[in-house]
C-alpha positions in Angstrom: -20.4 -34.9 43.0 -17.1 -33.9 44.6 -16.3 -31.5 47.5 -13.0 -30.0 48.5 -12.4 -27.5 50.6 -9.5 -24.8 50.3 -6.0 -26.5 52.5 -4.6 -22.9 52.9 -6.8 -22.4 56.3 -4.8 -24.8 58.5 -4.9 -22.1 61.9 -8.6 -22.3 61.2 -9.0 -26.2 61.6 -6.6 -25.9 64.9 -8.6 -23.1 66.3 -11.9 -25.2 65.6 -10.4 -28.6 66.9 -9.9 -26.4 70.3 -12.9 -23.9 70.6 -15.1 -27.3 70.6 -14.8 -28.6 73.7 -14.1 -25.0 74.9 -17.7 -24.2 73.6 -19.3 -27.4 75.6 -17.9 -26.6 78.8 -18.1 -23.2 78.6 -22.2 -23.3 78.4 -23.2 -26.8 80.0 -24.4 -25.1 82.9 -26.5 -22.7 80.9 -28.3 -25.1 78.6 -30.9 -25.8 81.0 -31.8 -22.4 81.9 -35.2 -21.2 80.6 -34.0 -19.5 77.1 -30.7 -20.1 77.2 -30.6 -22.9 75.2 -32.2 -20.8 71.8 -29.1 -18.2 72.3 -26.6 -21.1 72.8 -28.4 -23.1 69.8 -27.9 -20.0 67.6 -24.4 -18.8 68.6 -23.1 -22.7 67.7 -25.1 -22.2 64.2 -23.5 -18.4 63.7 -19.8 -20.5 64.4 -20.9 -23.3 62.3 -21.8 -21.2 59.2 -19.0 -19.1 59.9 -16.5 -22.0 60.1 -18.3 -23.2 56.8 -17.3 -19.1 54.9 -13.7 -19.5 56.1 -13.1 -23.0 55.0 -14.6 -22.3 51.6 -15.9 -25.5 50.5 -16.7 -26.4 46.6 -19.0 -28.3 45.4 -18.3 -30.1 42.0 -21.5 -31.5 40.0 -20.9 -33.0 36.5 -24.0 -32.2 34.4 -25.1 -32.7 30.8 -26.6 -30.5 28.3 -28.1 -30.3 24.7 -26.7 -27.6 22.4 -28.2 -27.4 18.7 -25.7 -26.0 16.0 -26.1 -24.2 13.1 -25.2 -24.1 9.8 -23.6 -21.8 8.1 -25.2 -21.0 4.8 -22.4 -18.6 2.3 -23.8 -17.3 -0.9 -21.6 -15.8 -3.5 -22.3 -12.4 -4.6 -19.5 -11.7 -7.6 -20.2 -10.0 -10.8 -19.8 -13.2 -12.8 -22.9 -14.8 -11.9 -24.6 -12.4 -14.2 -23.1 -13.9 -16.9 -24.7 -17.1 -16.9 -27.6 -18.4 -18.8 -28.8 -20.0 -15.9 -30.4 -19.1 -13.0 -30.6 -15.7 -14.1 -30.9 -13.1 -10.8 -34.2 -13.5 -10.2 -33.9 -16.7 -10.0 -30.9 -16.5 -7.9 -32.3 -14.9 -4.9 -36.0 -16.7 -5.3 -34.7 -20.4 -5.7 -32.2 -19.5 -2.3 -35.1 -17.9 -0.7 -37.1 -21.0 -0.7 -34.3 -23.0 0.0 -33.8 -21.0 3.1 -37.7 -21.4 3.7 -37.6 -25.1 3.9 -34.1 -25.2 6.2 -36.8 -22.8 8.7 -39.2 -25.7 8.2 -37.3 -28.4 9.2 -36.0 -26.2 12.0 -32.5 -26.7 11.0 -30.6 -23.3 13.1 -28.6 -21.5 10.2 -26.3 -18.8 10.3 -26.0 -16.6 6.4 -23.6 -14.7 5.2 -22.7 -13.0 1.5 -18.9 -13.1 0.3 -16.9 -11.7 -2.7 -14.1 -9.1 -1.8 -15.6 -9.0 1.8 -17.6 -11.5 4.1 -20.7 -10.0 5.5 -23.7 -11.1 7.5 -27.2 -11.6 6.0 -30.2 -11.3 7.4 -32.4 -10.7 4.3 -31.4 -12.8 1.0 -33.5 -10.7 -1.4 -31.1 -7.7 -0.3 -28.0 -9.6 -1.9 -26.4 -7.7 -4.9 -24.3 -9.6 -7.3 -21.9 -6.7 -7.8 -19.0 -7.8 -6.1 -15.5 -6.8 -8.6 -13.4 -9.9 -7.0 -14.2 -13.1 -5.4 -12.6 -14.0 -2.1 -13.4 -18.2 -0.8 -10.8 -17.5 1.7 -13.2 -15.5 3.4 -15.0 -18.6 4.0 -12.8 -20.6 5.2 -11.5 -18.3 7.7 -15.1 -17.9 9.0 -15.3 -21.3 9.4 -12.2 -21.7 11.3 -13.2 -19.0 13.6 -16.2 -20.4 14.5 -15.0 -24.1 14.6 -14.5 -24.1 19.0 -18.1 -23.1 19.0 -19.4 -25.9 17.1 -21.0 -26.0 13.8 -23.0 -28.6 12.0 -21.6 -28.1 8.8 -21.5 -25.2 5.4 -23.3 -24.9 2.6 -21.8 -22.3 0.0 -23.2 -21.6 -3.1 -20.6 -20.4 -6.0 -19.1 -20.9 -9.2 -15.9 -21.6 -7.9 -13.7 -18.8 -9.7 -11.4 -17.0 -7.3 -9.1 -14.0 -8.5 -8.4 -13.3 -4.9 -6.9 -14.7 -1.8 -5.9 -18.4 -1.7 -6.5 -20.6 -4.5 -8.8 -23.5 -4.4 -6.4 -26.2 -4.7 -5.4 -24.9 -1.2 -8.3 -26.2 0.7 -8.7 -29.4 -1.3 -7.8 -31.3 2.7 -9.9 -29.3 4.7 -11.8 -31.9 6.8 -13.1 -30.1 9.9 -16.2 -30.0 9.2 -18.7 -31.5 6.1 -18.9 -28.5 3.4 -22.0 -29.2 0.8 -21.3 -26.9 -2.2 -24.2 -25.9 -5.0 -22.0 -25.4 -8.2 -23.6 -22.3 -10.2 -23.1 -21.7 -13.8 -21.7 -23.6 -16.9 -18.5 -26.2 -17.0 -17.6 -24.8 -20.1 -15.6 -22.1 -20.0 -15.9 -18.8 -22.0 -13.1 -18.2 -24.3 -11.0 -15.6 -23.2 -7.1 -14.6 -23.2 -5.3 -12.3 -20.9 -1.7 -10.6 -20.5 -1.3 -11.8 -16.9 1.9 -10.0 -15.9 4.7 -8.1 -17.7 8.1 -8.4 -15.9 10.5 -5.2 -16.9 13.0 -3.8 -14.7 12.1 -0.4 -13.6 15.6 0.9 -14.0 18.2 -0.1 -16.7 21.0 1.6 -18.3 21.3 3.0 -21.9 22.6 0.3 -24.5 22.3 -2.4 -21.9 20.1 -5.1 -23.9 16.6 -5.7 -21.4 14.4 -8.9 -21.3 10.4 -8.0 -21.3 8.6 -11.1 -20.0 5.0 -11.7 -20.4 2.7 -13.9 -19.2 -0.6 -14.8 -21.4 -3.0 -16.2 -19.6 -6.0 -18.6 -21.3 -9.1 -19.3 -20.9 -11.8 -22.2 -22.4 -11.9 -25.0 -24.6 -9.5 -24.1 -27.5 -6.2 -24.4 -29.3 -5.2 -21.2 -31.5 -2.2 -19.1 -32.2 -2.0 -15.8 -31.1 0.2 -12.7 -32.3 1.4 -11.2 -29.1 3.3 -7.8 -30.5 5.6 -5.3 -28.7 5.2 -1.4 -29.6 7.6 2.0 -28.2 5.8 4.9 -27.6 5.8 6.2 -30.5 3.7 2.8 -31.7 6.7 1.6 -33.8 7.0 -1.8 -34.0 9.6 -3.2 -31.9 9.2 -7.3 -31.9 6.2 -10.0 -32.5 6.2 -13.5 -31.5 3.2 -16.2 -32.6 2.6 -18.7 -29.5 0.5 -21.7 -29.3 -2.2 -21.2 -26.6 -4.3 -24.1 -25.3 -7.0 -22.6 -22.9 -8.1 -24.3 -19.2 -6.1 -21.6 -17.2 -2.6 -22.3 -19.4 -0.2 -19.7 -19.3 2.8 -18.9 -21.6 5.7 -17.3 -21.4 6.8 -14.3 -24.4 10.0 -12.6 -24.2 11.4 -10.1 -26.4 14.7 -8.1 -25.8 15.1 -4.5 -26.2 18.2 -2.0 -26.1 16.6 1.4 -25.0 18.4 4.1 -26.7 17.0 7.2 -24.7 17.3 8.1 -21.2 14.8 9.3 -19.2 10.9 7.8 -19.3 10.5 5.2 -21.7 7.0 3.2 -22.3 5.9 0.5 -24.5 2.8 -1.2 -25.4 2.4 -4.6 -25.5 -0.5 -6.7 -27.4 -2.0 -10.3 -27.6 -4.6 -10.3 -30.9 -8.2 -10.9 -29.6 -10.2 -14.3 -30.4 -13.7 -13.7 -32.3 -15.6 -15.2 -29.5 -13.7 -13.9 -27.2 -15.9 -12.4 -23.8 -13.2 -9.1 -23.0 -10.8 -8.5 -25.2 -9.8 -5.0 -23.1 -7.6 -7.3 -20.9 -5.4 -8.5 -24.3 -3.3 -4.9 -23.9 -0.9 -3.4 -21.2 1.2 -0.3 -20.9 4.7 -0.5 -19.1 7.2 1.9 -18.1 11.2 1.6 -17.6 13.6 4.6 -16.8 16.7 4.4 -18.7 20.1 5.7 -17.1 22.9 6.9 -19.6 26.6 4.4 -18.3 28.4 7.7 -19.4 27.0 11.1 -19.0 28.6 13.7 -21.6 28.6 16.8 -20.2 30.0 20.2 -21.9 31.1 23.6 -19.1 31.6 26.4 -21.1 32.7 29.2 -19.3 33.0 32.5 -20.8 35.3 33.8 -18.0 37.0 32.2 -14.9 36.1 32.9 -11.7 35.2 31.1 -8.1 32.1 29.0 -9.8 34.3 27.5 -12.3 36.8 25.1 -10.1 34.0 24.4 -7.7 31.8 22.6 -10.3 34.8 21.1 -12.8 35.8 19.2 -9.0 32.7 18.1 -7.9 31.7 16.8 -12.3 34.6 14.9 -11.9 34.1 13.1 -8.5 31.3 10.9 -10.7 32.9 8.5 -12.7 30.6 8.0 -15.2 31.0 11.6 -15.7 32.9 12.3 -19.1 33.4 16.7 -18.6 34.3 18.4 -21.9 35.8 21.9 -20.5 35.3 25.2 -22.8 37.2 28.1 -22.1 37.0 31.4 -23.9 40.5 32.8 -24.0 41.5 35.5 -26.4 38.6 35.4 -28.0 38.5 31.9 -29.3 37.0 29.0 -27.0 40.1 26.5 -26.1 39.5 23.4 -27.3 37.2 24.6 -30.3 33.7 25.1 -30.0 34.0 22.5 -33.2 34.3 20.0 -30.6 30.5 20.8 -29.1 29.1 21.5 -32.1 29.4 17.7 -33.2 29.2 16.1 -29.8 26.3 15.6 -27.6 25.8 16.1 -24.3 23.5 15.0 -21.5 23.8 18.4 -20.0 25.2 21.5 -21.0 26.6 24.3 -18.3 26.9 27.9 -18.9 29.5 29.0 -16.0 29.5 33.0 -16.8 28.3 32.4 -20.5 27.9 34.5 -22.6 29.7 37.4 -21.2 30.4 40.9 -22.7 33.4 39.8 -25.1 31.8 37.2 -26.6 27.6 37.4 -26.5 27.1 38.9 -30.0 28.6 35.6 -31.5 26.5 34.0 -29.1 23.3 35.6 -30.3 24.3 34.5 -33.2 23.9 30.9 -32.6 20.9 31.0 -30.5 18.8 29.2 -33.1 21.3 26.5 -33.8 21.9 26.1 -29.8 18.0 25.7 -29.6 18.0 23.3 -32.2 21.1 21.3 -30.7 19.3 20.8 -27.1 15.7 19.6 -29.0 17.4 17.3 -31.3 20.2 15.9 -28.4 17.3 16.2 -25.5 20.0 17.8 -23.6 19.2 19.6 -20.4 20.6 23.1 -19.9 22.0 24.8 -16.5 22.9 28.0 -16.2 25.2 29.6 -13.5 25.9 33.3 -13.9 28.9 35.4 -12.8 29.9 38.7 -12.7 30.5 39.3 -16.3 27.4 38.5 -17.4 24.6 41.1 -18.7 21.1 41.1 -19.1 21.9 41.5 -23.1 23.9 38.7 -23.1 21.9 36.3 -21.2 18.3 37.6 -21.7 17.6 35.5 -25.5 19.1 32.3 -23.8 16.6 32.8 -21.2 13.7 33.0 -23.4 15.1 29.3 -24.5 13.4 28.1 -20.9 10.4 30.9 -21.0 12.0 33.1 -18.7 13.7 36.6 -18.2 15.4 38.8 -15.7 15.6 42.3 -15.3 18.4 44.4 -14.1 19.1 44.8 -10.3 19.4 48.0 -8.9 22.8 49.0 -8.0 21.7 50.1 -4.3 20.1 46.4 -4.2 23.0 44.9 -5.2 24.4 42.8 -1.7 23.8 39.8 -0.3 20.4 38.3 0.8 19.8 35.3 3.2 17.8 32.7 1.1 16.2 29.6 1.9 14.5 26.1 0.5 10.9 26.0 -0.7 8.6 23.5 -0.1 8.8 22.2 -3.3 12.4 21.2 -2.7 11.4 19.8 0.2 9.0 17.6 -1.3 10.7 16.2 -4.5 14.7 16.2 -3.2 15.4 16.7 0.4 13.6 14.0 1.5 16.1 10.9 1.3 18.3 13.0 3.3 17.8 12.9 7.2 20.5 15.9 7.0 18.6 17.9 5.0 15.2 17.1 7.0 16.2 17.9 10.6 18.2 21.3 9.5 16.4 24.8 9.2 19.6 26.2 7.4 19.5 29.7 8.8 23.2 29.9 9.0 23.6 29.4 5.7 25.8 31.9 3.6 23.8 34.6 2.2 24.0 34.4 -2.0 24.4 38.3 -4.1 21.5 37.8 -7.0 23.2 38.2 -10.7 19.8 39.9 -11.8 15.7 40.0 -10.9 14.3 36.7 -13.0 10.7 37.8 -13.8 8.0 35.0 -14.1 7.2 33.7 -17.6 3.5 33.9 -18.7 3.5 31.1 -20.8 4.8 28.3 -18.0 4.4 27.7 -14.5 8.2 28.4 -12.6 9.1 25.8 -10.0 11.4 27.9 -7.2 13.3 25.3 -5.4 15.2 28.2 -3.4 14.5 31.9 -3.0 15.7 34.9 -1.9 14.5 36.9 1.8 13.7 40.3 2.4 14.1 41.6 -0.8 12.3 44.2 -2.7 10.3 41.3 -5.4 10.3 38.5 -4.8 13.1 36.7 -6.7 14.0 32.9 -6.8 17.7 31.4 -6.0 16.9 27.9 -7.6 14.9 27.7 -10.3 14.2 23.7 -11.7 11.9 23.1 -14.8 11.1 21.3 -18.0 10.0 22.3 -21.5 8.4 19.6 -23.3 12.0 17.4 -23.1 14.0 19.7 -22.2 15.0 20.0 -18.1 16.6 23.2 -17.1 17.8 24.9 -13.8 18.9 28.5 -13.3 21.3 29.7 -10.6 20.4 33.3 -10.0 23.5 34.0 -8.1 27.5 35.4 -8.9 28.6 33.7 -5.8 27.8 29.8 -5.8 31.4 29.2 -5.0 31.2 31.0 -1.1 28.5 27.9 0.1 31.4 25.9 0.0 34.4 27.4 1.1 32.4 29.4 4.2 30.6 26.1 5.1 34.1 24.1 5.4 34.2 22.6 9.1 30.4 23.8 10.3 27.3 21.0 10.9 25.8 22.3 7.3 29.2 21.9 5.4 27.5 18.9 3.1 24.9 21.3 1.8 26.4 22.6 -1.7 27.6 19.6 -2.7 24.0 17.1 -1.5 22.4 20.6 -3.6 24.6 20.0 -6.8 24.2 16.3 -6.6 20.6 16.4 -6.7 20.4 19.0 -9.5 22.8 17.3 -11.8 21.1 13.9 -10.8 18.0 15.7 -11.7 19.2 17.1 -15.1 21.2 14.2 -16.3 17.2 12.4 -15.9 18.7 9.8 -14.0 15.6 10.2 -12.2 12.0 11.4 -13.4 10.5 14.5 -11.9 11.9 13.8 -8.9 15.1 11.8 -7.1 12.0 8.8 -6.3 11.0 6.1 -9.5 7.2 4.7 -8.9 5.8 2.9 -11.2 2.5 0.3 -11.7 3.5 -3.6 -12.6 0.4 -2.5 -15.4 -0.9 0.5 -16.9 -4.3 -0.6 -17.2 -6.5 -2.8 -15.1 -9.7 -4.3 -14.7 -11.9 -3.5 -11.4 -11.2 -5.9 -8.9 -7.7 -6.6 -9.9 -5.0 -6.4 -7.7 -2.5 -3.6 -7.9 1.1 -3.3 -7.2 2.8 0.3 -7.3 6.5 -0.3 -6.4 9.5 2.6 -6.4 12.9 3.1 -5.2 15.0 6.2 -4.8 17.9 6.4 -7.0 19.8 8.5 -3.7 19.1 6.1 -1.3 20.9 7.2 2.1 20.8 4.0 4.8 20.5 6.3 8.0 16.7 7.1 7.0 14.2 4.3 7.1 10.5 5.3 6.0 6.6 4.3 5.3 4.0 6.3 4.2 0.7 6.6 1.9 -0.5 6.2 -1.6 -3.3 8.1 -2.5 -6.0 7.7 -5.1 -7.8 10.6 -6.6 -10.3 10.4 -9.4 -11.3 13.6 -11.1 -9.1 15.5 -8.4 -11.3 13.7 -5.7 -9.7 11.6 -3.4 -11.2 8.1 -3.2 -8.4 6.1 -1.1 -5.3 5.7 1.0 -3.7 2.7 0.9 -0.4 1.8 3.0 3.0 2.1 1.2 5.8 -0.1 3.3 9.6 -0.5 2.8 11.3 -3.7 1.7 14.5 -3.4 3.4 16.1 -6.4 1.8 15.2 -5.4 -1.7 15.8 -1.5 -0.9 12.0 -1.0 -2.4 8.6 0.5 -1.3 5.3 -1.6 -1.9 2.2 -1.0 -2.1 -1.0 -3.1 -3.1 -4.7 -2.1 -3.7 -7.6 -3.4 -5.7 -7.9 -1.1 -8.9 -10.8 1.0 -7.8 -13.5 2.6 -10.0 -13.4 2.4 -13.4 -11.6 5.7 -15.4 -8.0 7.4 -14.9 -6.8 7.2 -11.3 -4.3 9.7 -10.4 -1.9 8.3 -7.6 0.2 10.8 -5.1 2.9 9.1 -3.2 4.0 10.3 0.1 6.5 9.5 3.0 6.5 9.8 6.0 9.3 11.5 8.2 8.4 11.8 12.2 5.1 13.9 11.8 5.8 15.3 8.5 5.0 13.8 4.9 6.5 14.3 1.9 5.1 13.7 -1.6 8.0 12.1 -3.7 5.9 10.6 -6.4 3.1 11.0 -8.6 1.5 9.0 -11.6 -1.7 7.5 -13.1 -3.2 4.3 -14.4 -6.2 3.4 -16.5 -8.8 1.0 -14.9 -11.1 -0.6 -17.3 -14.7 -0.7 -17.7 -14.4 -4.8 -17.4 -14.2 -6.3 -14.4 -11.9 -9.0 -13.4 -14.3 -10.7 -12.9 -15.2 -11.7 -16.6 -11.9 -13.0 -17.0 -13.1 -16.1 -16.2 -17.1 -17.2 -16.2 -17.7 -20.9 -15.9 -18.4 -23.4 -12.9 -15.1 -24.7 -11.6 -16.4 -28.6 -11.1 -13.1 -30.2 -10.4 -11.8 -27.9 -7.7 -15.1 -28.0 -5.8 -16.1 -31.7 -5.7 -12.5 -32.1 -4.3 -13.5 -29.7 -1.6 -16.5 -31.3 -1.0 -15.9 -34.6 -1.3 -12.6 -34.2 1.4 -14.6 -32.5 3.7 -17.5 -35.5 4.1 -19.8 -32.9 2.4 -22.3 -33.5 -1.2 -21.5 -31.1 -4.5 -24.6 -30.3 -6.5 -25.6 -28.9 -9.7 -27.9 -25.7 -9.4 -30.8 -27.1 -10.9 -30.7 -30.2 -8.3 -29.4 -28.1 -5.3 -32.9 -28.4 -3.3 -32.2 -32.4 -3.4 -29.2 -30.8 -0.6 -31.8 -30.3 2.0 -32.1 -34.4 2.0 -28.7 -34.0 3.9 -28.9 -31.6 5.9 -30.9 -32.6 9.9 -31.2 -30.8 13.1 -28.1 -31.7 14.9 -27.8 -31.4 18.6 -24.9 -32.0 20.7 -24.8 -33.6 24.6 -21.9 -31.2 26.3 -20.7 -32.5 29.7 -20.0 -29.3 32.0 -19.1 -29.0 36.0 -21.1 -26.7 37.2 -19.3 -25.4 41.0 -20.7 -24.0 43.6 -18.5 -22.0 46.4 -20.4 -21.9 49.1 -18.4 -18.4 50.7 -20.0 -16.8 48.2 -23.7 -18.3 48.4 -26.5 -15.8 49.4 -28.4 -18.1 51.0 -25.5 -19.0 54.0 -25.4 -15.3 53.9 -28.8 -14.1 54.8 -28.8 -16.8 56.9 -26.1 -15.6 59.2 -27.7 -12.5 59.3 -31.3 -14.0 60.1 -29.3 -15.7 63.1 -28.0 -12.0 64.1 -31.1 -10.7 64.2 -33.2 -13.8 66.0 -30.2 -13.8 68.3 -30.3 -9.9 68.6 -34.0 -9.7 69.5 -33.9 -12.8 72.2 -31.1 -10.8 74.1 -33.2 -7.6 74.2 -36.5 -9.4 74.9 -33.9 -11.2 78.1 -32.7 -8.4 79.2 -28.9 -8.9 78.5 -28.9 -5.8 76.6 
């Protein structure tokens, strides 16, 4: 026992040292007087116990006591234990059940809990589901180490050992905190089974430039075979095949194949490892992948049918780009200078009409609508077209139709200038990697005169990137689209030239030319249907496997730093958000899920921007009917006895694991504690003093002194 009491009260020990013999002289004359002596008695107990409250003295007492701990019982609940021969489910949960009934028997304290993606508490073992898609032993572990301060006899986990998420086993092959007795479940030897692990492909290359496609084919089992591993385009041609030696027990080789893509835009290829005959899932032996393929020249052909404003503006700001190569034709005289020979031959990644065709020359024109429509199918060229004043409705209107679209004449009285402003849907797919473009309304911009009344195709749905105010009908600026391969954008103004000359020297003179950088960027497909490039590492997946969705904008602009969401819809339902975050060192969002139900899962990406989001990418990926989970079904011996046998703990087979119980005892632990007492704040000295008041309180009345 120790007492102290608190040093800070050093007045009080003066005071006391004096009011003593203060006290005894004071009342030495009294103490003989009949009843005197009780009120003097109880005034030096009230100062007593009230010197005892200020000096606050603590008692110290060491003391023992007997804590029991429990066990912590884990019980794998994955998919793969279905798989087995032995113990079938019913067996499963029974055999558990009693061994849970003979732990309560030797009143061992236990603790249970049911892992596979997620650890959860269990009360009732017949209510475990072996359902789980993925198998997490982390879990475990991290359980374990939580709960280490507050003492645990020891684990017991019963599992097969395979782990297709989280740490690895080999990881916890040291961990010694605490003895660990695992009951192995299932077979040794493994099923036969070979997987394409991971493709590696860039997700943006340039046209030409020769590209390495690396896979990695994973194998599982007791075998030594050779397997075909093929490589097919979209348009399942052949493209390379390589024969590899494969050797099973969780091997993995390494196929590469090179490739020159030869078309911009979207490109995908399948790629295939041939199947084993016993093989347990052979779904898993395919994968989809997706590159976009940039041009290292674009080709680009302006023919303008007359000069005016349009024309200088968008010949300067082609020829800021270098990879820009700008073929200019000028119709002069009636002949085109150079010679239309020129275009006829050449293709181009985009072809301008800058006041083309106009009334001198649109009969010719008409002319050669069929062999124009043939020359942007067979070149996949994307067409722009940017009126001016010459043009009609005759001469434009069969041109139109190309795209699925028309336009009526204007009204003379309606002919003047209109404010106009962005839709949403620019918003969405290109303004968004601009902060400029974000934080500005535009309603100073420069109002635009409409070259005629575009009316809405009924075969196609229109996406208006800009349109016009207070008109009459409605009537877009901007319009954006694409026709099987074909991309196209209309200008539906005479006056593009007056954004940039009336905008010189204000806060929204970078607007015309962030506008035609995202259009020709757009056109020239250097992105998809919009500026942003998402893509899965896969195409297809098995439940339970882990997903990466990774992009990149090809317009990156350093002010504007984001995060944002990935959705998952299935069958238009949403069914998930997941996180999407921003690799600043790599200049790449990343985002990673487990592939959710099985079927085609449409994803939605969007960014945020202060309180607003913006959806800059969409796409979809097939998840299988097999589960990760079957990728690998057998008991994983090695890489549990090691856990086992590091931790102090006893591996068992499953049709010996009741022989466990022989090691597992009620174990109780002596914990030495100091239990303090303070006595200012014990009741007891309390009430006391306040029994004294009263006592004293009642002899003065009874006295007379009151």
């Amino acid at each position: 026992m120790n007492f102290s009491v608190d040093p800070s009260y050093i007045i009080v020990y003066v005071v006391i040292f004096f009011s003593i013999p203060v006290i005894f002289f004071s009342y030495r004359n009294f103490y003989k007087k009949s009843g005197f002596n009780y009120l003097i008695i109880i005034r030096i107990l009230l100062i007593g116990f009230l010197i005892i409250l200020f000096l606050n003295p603590i008692i110290k007492i060491k003391k023992e006591k007997t804590k029991i701990l429990p066990w912590h019982i884990y019980i794998d609940k994955s998919l793969s234990l279905n798989y087995y021969k032995q113990p079938s489910y019913t067996s499963y949960v029974k055999s558990i059940s009693n061994f849970i009934d003979r732990l309560k028997k030797k009143k061992i304290d236990f603790e249970m809990y049911s892992f596979g993606s997620q650890l959860n508490t269990l009360d009732d073992i017949t209510q475990i589901k072996t359902d789980a898609n993925s198998t997490n032993i982390g879990l475990v572990f991290d359980n374990l180490n939580a709960g280490y301060e507050k003492n645990i006899a020891g684990a017991v986990i019963f599992t097969d050992g395979q782990v297709n998420q989280g740490p690895l086993l080999y990881k916890f092959s040291n961990y010694d905190e605490l003895p660990i007795h695992i009951i192995g479940i299932g077979d040794t030897i493994p099923m036969l089974d070979v997987s394409i692990h991971s493709v590696d492909i860039p997700p943006i290359t340039v046209k030409g430039k020769e590209v390495n496609i690396e896979a990695t084919i994973t194998s599982v089992g007791n075998l030594k075979e050779r397997v075909n591993v093929t490589l097919f385009d979209d348009n399942n041609k052949l493209i390379g095949s390589k024969i590899i030696k494969i050797t099973g027990k969780e091997s993995q080789e390494n196929v590469r194949f090179q490739i020159k893509p030869n078309r911009i835009g979207e490109n995908s290829y399948l790629i295939k490892c041939s199947a084993l005959s016993d093989e347990i899932n052979i779904q898993n032996n395919q994968q989809k992948i997706v590159m976009h393929v940039m041009k290292d020249q674009y080709n680009i052909a302006l023919i303008t049918g007359a000069p005016n404003y349009n024309t200088r503006l968008l010949k300067e700001h082609l020829s800021r780009t270098k990879n820009n190569r700008i073929d200019h034709f000028v119709y002069i005289k009636d002949q085109f200078i150079p010679p239309m020979k020129v275009f006829w031959e050449k293709k181009y990644e985009v072809i301008i009409f800058d006041n083309n065709p106009v009334r001198n020359n649109y009969e010719k024109w008409n002319s050669l609508l069929r062999i124009f429509t043939k020359k942007l199918i067979s070149h996949n060229s994307s067409l722009l077209i940017i009126p001016g004043p010459e043009i009609t409705i005759n001469s434009i209107n069969k041109y139109l139709r190309i795209i699925d679209t028309e336009s009526e004449e204007i009204m003379s009285k309606d002919k003047s200038e209109y404010k106009w402003g962005f839709t949403s849907q620019w918003s969405n797919d290109f303004s968004f990697n601009d902060s400029k473009f974000v934080n500005n309304n535009f309603e100073s911009l420069p109002p635009q005169i409409p070259a005629f009344q575009l009316v809405k195709s009924d075969n196609e749905a229109r996406n208006n990137f800009a349109e016009y105010k207070q008109m009459n009908k409605p009537n877009p600026l901007l319009i954006l689209g694409e026709k099987k391969s074909i991309r196209y954008g209309i200008w539906n103004s005479v006056n593009l030239a007056s954004l940039k000359y009336k905008l010189l020297d204000t806060k929204n003179s970078f607007v015309i030319d962030n506008t035609l950088n995202r259009i020709f960027s757009w056109l020239m497909k250097k992105s998809g249907s919009q500026e942003y490039v998402f893509r899965s590492d896969k195409n297809y997946y098995q439940q339970g496997q882990e997903v990466l969705l990774s992009g990149r904008s090809l317009n990156y602009n350093e002010d504007v730093i984001h995060e944002g969401t990935v959705e998952l819809f299935y069958k238009d339902k949403l069914i998930g958000s997941k996180p999407l975050f921003l690799d600043i060192n790599k200049n790449e969002y990343k985002s990673r899920f487990w592939a959710p139900k099985p079927g085609k899962i449409e994803y939605l990406v969007k960014i945020n921007m202060g309180l607003d989001s913006y959806q800059v990418s969409k796409g979809t990926f097939e998840v299988q009917e097999s589960h990760i989970e079957l990728n690998r079904i057998f008991l994983n011996k090695e890489k549990l006895e090691n856990i086992s046998s590091a931790s102090g703990g006893q591996f068992r087979y499953w049709g010996n694991h009741e022989s466990l119980l022989d090691e597992m005892s009620m174990i109780e632990r002596t914990e030495n504690y100091l239990a303090k007492y303070t006595m200012r704040y014990n009741y007891l000295i309390i009430s006391t003093i306040f029994l004294l008041l009263t006592i004293e309180w009642l002899l003065r009345r009874r006295m007379g002194l009151m």
